[in-house]
TISETOR-485044 format. One line per 10 residues: their letters; for each residue z, y, x of C-alpha. Coordinates in steps of 0.5 Angstrom, whole numbers, plus 500, padded with zeros to 3 digits. Layout:
N
A = Z Y X | ...
// end
This chain:
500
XXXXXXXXXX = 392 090 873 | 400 089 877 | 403 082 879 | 410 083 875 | 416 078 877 | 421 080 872 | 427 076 873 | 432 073 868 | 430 071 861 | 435 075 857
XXXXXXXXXX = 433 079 851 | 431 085 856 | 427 081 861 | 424 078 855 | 422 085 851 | 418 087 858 | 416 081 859 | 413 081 853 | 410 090 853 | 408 088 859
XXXXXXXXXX = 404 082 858 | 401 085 852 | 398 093 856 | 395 087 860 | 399 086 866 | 400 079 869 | 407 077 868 | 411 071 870 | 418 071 868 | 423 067 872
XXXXXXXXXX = 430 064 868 | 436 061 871 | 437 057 866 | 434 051 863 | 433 056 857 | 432 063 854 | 436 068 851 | 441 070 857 | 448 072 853 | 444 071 846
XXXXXXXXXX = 446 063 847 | 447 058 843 | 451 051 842 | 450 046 836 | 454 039 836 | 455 033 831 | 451 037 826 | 455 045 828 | 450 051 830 | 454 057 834
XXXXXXXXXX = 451 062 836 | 455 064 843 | 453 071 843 | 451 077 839 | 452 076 832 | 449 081 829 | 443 085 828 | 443 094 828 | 437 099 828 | 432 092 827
XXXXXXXXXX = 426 098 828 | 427 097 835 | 424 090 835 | 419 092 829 | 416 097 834 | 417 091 840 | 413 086 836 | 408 091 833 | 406 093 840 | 405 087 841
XXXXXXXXXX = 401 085 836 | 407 082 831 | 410 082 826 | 418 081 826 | 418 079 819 | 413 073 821 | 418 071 827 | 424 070 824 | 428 071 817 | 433 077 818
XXXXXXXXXX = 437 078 812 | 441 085 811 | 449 083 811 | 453 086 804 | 458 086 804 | 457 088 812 | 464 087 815 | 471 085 811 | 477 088 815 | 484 086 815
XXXXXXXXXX = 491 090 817 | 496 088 820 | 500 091 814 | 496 087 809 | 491 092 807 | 484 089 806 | 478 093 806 | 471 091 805 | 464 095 808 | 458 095 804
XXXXXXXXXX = 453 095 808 | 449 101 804 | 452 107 807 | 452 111 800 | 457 106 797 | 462 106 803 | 466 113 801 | 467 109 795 | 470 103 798 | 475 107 803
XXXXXXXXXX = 477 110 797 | 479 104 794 | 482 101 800 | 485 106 803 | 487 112 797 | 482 117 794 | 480 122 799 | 479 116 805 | 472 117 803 | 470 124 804
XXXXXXXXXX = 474 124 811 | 469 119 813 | 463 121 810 | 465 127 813 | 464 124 820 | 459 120 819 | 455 127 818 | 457 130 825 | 455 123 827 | 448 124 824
XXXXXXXXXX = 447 130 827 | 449 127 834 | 444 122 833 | 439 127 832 | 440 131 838 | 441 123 841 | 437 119 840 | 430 122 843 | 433 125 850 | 439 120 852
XXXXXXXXXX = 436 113 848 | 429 113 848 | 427 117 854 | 429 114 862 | 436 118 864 | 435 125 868 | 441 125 870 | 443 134 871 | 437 135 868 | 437 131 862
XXXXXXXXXX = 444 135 860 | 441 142 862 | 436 140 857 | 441 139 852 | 445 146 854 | 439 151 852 | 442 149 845 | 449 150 845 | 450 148 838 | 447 141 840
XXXXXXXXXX = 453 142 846 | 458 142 840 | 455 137 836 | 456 132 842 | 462 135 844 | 462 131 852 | 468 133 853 | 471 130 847 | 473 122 847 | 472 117 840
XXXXXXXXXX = 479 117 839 | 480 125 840 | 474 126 835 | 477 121 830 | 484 126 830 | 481 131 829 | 477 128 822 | 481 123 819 | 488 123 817 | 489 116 815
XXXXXXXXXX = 491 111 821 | 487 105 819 | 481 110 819 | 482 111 826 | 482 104 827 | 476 103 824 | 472 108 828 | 476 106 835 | 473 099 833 | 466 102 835
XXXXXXXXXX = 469 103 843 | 468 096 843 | 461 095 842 | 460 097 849 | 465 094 851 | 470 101 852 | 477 104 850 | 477 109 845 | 481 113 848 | 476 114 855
XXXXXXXXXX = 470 113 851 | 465 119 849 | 466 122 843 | 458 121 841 | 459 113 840 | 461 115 833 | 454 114 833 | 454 107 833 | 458 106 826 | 452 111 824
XXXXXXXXXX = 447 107 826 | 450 101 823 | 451 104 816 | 445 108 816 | 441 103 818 | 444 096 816 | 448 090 818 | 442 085 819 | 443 077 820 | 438 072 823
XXXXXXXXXX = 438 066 817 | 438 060 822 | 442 064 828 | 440 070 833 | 440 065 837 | 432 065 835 | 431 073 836 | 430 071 844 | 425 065 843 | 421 070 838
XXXXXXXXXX = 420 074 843 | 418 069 849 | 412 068 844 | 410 075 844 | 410 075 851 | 406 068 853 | 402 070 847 | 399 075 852 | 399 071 858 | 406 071 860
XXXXXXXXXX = 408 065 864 | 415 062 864 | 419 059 869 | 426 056 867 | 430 053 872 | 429 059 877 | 433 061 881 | 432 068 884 | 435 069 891 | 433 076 893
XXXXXXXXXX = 427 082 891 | 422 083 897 | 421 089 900 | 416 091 904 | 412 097 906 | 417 101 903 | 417 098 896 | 418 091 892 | 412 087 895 | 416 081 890
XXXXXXXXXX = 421 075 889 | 424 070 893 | 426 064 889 | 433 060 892 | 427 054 894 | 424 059 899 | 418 059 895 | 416 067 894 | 412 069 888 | 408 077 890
XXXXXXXXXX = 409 082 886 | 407 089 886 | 412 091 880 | 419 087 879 | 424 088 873 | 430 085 874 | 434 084 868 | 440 080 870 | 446 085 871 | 445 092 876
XXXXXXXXXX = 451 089 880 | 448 083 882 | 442 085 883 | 445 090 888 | 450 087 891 | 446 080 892 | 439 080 891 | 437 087 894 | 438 088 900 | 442 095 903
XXXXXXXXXX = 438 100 903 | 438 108 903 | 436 110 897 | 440 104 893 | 447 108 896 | 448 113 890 | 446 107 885 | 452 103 889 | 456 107 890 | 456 109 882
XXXXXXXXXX = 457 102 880 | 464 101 884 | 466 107 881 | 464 105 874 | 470 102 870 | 467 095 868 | 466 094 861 | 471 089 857 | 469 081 857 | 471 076 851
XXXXXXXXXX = 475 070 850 | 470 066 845 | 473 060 840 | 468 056 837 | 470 052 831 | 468 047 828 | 472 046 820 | 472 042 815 | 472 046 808 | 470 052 805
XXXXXXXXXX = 474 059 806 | 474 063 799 | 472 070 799 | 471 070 806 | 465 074 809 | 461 074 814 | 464 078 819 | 471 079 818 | 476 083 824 | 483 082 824
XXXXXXXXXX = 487 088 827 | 493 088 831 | 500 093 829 | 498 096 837 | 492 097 838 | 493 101 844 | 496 095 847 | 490 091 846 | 486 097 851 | 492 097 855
XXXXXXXXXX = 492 090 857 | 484 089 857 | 483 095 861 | 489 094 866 | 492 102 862 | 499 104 860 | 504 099 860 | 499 095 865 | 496 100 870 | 493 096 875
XXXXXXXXXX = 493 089 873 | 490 087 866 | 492 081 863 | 490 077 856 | 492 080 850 | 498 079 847 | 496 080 840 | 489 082 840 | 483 084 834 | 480 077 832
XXXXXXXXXX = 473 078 830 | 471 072 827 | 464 070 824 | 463 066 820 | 454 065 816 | 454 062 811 | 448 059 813 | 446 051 812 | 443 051 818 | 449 051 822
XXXXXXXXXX = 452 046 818 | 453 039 816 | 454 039 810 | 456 044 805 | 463 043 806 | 463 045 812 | 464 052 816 | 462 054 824 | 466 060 827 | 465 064 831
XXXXXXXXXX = 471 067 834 | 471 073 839 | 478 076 842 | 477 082 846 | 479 080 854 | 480 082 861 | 474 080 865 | 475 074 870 | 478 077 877 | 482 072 881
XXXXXXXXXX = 484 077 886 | 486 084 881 | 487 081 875 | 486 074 870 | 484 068 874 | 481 066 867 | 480 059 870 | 488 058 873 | 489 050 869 | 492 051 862
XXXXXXXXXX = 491 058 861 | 485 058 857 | 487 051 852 | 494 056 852 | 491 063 850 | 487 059 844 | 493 056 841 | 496 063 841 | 490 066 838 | 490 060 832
XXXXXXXXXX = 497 062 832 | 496 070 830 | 489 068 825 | 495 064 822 | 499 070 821 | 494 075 819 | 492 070 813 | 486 065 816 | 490 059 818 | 485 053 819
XXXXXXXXXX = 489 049 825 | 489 042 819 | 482 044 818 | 479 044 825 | 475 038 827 | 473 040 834 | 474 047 838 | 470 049 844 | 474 055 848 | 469 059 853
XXXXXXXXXX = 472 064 857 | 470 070 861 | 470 066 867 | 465 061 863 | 461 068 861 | 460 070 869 | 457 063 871 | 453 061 865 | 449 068 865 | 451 072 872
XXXXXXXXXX = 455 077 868 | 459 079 874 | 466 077 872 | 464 077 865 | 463 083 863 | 460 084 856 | 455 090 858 | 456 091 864 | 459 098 866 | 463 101 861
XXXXXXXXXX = 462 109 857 | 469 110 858 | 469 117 861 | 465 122 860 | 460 121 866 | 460 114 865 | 453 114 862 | 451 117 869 | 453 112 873 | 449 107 869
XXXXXXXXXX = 443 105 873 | 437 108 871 | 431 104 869 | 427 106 875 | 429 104 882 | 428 108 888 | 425 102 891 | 418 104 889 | 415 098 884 | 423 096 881
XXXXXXXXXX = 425 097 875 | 432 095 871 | 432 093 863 | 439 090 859 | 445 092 858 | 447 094 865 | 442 099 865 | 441 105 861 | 441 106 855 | 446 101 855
XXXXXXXXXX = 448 095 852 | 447 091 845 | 441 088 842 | 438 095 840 | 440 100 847 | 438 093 851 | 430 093 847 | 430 100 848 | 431 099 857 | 425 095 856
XXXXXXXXXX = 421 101 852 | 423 105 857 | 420 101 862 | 414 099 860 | 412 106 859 | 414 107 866 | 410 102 868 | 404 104 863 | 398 100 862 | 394 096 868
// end
């Protein structure tokens, strides 16, 4: 049996936390906040639920297996409802599209939206994708990243070389198989899942509107919010022990390896194993001292582009909006300026800045327990944005600029068709800023490092540290960031540790 400290009760501390606890190590896990959940937030007010952070559920087997390796069922747990239709999209031209979120209806729907032939070219896609997923999946998702070894593993077969096409970015692959913009669009939207730029991000993130379509949209009936306490319950059922209001100040390292965690008290809590979820950055930057062998990993992380933050709207409404589903994307005419703009491109190199007139996603459950009343809506809406840095780029918490860039955002809802300005009861503005200090996500962003470029998944820190008996979970680790990759490093991790 190992003393493992696992630090930050984000969804990826909570996974191993609870895989670890369950092969029969002594696990305790130390949270910052007064709650778990880390970026799976949430803010209820005179009768209002939001979730604050993900607002959907994809490749729901993940946490299947993560409760079944710990005695569970996930149905048991928590009500996931799968999402159809799965998302309605909005052009800036007026063309409205809805996704079913069954895959075999999805060619159908673009035909009709977009004009026959708009399904076939996508389902067309959608089969490369599937086969990008075969070669995948096991090596670079399910498995701890072995850096040159892993990609010479995958060129004993150049077919599957081919088929993944590393040297391809998302927006490439979309030229070269669908004709008509808006699909193109559709398929850039994806790059933003990890919190990357279409054009810099590998051809392989097709993989990820695959998953969605082959594996369904899926929903927690009461909020995902309550994903996060269904799995702490997984974790203390084995004899976890939570400590919230704990703040880490650094690892321990002794004799070559962690030896445990010091708390910002001075109380110091022995480890013979520690996994940190809180972001790769801060942890090297902050809680682990310099060492040698962290040099490639640092050295790495600077070099990575960070991925994208996001400006969040909640909104507290009066009323109901017909035929509005349950996620919605509003597309701007220039999406490239969008990219631009948040990564500091283009027209912007080298310093980015707030969007002009950004892709607004809007959530909105129909869902009586976010409600007061069945006359009632609560809105999730997500502007993608610059992270928070003050020095070369936006300073998120420079006075007016937050209040100012919602009115912007309600004025371009009101100009795609969703104008709720006299319907608003109370509005909460959260900006990247607020991301970085509420979750230590350093300048807020999202996933931590970005995919953009074609080793961007090399620079992503493994999920063993050189340091003997340290270990990396959540979005900032490998596999990657989102509900799915981020159980997926806690797998990883556990399988690494073993059982005591």
């Amino acid at each position: 049996m190992a003393r493992v400290v696992v630090v930050g009760a984000g969804l990826g501390g909570l996974s191993a936390a609870a895989r670890l606890a369950a092969l029969g190590h002594a696990v305790t896990l130390v949270e910052q906040a007064a709650t778990v959940g880390g970026k799976l937030g949430r803010l209820a007010h005179d009768g209002h639920a939001f979730d604050t952070g993900p607002s959907l559920v994809t490749l729901p087997q993940v946490y299947r297996d993560l409760f079944a390796a710990t005695g569970g069922r996930l149905e048991d747990a928590v009500d996931l409802v799968r999402l159809d239709p799965a998302v309605g999209y909005r052009f800036a031209d007026g063309t409205r599209l809805t996704v079913p979120g069954r895959a075999d209806a999805v060619p159908a729907a673009l035909d009709e939206a977009l004009g026959p032939g708009a399904g076939a070219q996508w389902a067309a896609l959608m089969e490369r994708a599937a086969a990008m997923w075969r070669i995948s999946e096991q090596p670079f998702l399910r498995t701890p990243l072995a850096g040159a070894t892993t990609l010479a593993r995958l060129a004993r077969r150049p077919a599957d070389v081919a088929a993944i096409a590393p040297w391809q970015s998302l927006r490439g692959l979309g030229r070269r198989h669908l004709a008509h913009p808006h699909l193109r669009t559709l398929l850039d939207r994806y790059a933003t899942y990890s919190g990357s730029d279409p054009r810099r991000a590998p051809a392989v993130l097709a993989t990820v509107p695959y998953a969605e379509q082959a594996f369904g949209s899926w929903y927690v009936r009461g909020g995902l919010h309550r994903l996060g306490p269904a799995v702490l319950d997984r974790a203390l059922a084995h004899g976890a022990v939570l400590r919230t209001g704990c703040t880490a100040r650094r690892v321990l390292v002794a004799g070559g390896r962690v030896a445990g965690v010091e708390l910002a008290d001075g109380e110091r809590l022995p480890a013979d194993v520690v996994v940190s979820g809180v972001d790769a950055t801060a942890l090297h930057a902050g809680l682990l001292a310099p060492d040698p062998r962290t040099r490639r990993v640092r050295r790495d992380l600077a070099r990575a582009t960070p991925s994208l933050s996001g400006f969040v709207l909640l909104l507290a409404l009066r009323g109901r909006t017909p035929g509005l589903d349950h996620h919605t994307v509003l597309f701007p005419a220039d999406y490239d300026a969008e990219f631009d703009a948040v990564f500091g491109t283009g027209r912007h190199a080298g310093r980015p800045c707030p969007v002009t007139d950004p892709t607004v996603y809007v959530s909105a459950p129909d869902d009586p327990a976010l409600v007061p009343d069945g006359d009632s809506e609560s809105w999730f809406v997500l502007v993608n944005a610059p992270r928070h840095d003050p020095v070369h780029g936006v300073d998120w918490d420079t006075p007016g600029l937050a209040e100012g860039y919602a009115d912007r955002v309600f004025d371009v809802m009101a100009r795609r068709g969703l104008d709720v300005r006299d319907r608003l009861r109370w509005r909460v503005v959260r900006t990247p800023a607020d991301l970085a200090r509420g979750t230590g996500s350093v300048g807020g962003s999202i996933y931590g490092s970005s995919s953009n470029g074609s080793r961007a998944a090399f620079l992503r820190p493994g999920n063993a540290s050189r340091v003997p008996g340290l270990f990396l979970v959540g979005g900032s680790a490998h596999p990657g960031g989102g509900l799915p990759l981020v159980g997926l490093s806690a797998e990883i991790v556990a399988g690494l540790v073993g059982p005591a």
